[in-house]
N, C-alpha and C positions, 0 to 999 in steps of 0.2 A: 504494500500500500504506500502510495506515495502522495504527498497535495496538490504536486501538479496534474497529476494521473489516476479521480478520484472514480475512473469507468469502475463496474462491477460487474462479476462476471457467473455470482449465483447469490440467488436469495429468497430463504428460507423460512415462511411462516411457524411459529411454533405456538399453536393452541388450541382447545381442547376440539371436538368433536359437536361442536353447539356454536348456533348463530348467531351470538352474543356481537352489537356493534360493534365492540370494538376490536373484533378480529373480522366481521362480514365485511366491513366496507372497503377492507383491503381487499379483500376475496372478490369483491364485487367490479371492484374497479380493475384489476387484474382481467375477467370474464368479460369485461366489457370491453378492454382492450383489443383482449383477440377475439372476439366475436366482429369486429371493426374488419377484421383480416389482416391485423400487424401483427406483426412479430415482436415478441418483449426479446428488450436488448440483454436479456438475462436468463439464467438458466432458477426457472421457478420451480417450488415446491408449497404446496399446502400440505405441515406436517401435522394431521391430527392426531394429534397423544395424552397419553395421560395425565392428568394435573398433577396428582404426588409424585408421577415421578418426573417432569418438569423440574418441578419447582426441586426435588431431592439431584436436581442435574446443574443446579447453580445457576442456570442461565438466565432467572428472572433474580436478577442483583438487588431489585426492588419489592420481589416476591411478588410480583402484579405480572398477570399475562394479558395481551399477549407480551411473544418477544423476537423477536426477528434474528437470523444466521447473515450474515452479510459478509461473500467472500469476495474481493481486487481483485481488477483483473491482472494490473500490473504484479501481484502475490506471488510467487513462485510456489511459498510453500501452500498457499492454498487453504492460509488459516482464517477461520470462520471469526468471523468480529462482532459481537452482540448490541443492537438496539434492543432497549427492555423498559422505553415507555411508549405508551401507544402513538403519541401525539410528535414523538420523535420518526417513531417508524411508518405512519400516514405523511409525512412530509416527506421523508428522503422517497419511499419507492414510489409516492404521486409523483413527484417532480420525474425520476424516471420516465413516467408513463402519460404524463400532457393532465395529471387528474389535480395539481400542485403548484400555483404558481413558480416560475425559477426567477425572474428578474425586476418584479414590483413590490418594493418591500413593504407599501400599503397593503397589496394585496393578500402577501403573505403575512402580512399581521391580522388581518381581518378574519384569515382561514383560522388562526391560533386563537384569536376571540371566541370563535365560536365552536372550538374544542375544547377549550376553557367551557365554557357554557353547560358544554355534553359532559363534561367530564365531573364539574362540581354535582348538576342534579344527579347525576349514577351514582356518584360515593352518600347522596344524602338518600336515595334510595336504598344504595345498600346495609345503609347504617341500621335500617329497619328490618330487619330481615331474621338477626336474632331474638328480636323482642319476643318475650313471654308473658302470659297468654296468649293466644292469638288476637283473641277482641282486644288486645290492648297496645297490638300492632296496628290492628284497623284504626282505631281511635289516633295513633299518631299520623300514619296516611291520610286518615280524613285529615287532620289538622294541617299536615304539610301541601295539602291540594286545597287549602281555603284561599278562595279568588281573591280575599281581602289583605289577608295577613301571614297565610304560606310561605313558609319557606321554597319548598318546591316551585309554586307558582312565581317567586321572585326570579328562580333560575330560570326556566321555562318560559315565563315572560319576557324575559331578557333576551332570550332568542328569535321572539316572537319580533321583540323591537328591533333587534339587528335588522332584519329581514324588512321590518317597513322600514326603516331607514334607507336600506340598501337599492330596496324593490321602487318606494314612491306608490305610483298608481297601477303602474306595470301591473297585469294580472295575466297576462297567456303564460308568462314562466316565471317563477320566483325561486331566485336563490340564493345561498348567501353572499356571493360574490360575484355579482351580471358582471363587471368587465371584464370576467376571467370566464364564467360561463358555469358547467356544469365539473364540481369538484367531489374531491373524496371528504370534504365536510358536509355532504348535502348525501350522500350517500349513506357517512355515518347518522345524520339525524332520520333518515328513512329508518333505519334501523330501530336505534331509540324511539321512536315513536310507536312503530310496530309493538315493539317491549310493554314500554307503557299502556299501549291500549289495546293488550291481550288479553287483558282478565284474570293473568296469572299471579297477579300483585293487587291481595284480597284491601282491599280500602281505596285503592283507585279507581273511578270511575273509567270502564271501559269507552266514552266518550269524552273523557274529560279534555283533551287538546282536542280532539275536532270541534267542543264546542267552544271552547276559552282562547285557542292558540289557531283561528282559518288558518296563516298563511304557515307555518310549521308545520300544518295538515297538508296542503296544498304542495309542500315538497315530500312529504311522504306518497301522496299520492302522485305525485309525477315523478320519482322515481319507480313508485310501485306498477305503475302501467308502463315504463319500457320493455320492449322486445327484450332486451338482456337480459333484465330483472327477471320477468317472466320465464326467461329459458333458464336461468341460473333457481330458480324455484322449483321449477320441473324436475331440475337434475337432483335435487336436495329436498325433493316434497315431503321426506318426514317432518321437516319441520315446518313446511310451510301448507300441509294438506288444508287448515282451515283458513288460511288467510289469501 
């Protein structure tokens, strides 16, 4: 690996077996790539494996998956270099792949705002997750989904604002960053919103972003009707049979 010669010449998803955002939208933008008919300038793997033993493989430095293998092409020896936070690893292999901006650093601060965004509501999400009793998990989800004084709605809203700020009036496409177009931050919130309004997270309202968050909705669903989208559900319908 050198800095003037940062080409790469294989790179390696590593996480679990589940369509969790913040490993799909890599997955997704990858599928979309070559469903385009390019070629990735890299030799890909989607390695789904096991979490304990991941995590008992050192490779998540942060103990958070996902985590990326990234080998040089300049490398001789071929040794495998570890990105292990998500927000790092959606940036280098988008930029790879046209999904990333590479030369507007507005723009690429804009993409990192609003994985900030995804990334603060998931961890307050999952803070909830060991509560005990159950009804008193509910009781905190209802509270964190109060339109007035939630916490969750402050994040979520937040992305909700990006998006009118970004969009204006614009309504045929909205996403988080029109001058760059369609990104792997817009991919990831497809994701997360799908999450969110599955029904598998007992105290959220399974319409609570479609009715609080249109335009959030509005890129969930315009990612959720592309041809790739579609065909990448196809190929993975256990998880996607009901949606």
């Amino acid at each position: 690996m050198t800095a003037s010669d940062p080409g790469i010449s294989a790179f390696t998803l590593y996480y679990m077996d589940h369509p969790f955002w913040r490993a799909e939208c890599i997955r997704l933008a990858v599928h979309i790539y070559l469903a385009k008919g390019k070629q990735l300038p890299f030799e890909y793997k989607d390695a789904r494996v096991n979490g304990r033993a991941l995590r008992e493989s050192g490779k998540p430095v942060f103990g958070q998956m996902p985590v990326a293998g990234v080998v040089f092409a300049a490398d001789d020896s071929k040794q495998e270099h570890i990105l292990a936070e998500v927000q790092a690893i959606c940036s280098f292999v988008g930029k790879q792949i046209g999904f990333y901006p590479t030369a507007n650093p507005w723009e690429m601060a804009k993409m990192d705002e609003a994985f900030g965004g995804l990334t603060s509501a998931t961890d307050l999400i999952s803070s909830t997750m060991g509560i005990q009793p159950p009804e008193r998990k509910i009781q905190v989800r209802q509270s964190i989904c109060d339109l007035e004084e939630g916490r969750l709605t402050q994040f979520v809203g937040g992305l909700e604002t990006l998006l009118q700020k970004a969009n204006g009036t614009a309504t045929n496409q909205v996403v988080f960053v029109p001058s760059f177009g369609l990104s792997i931050v817009d991919l990831a919130a497809w994701r997360f919103v799908g999450w969110v309004s599955s029904g598998i997270l007992d105290g959220i309202p399974t319409k609570w972003v479609q009715e609080s968050f249109p335009l959030l909705w509005q890129v969930h669903r315009q990612v959720d009707s592309m041809p790739e989208t579609q065909s990448w559900k196809g190929k993975h319908s256990k998880f996607y049979s009901n949606s």
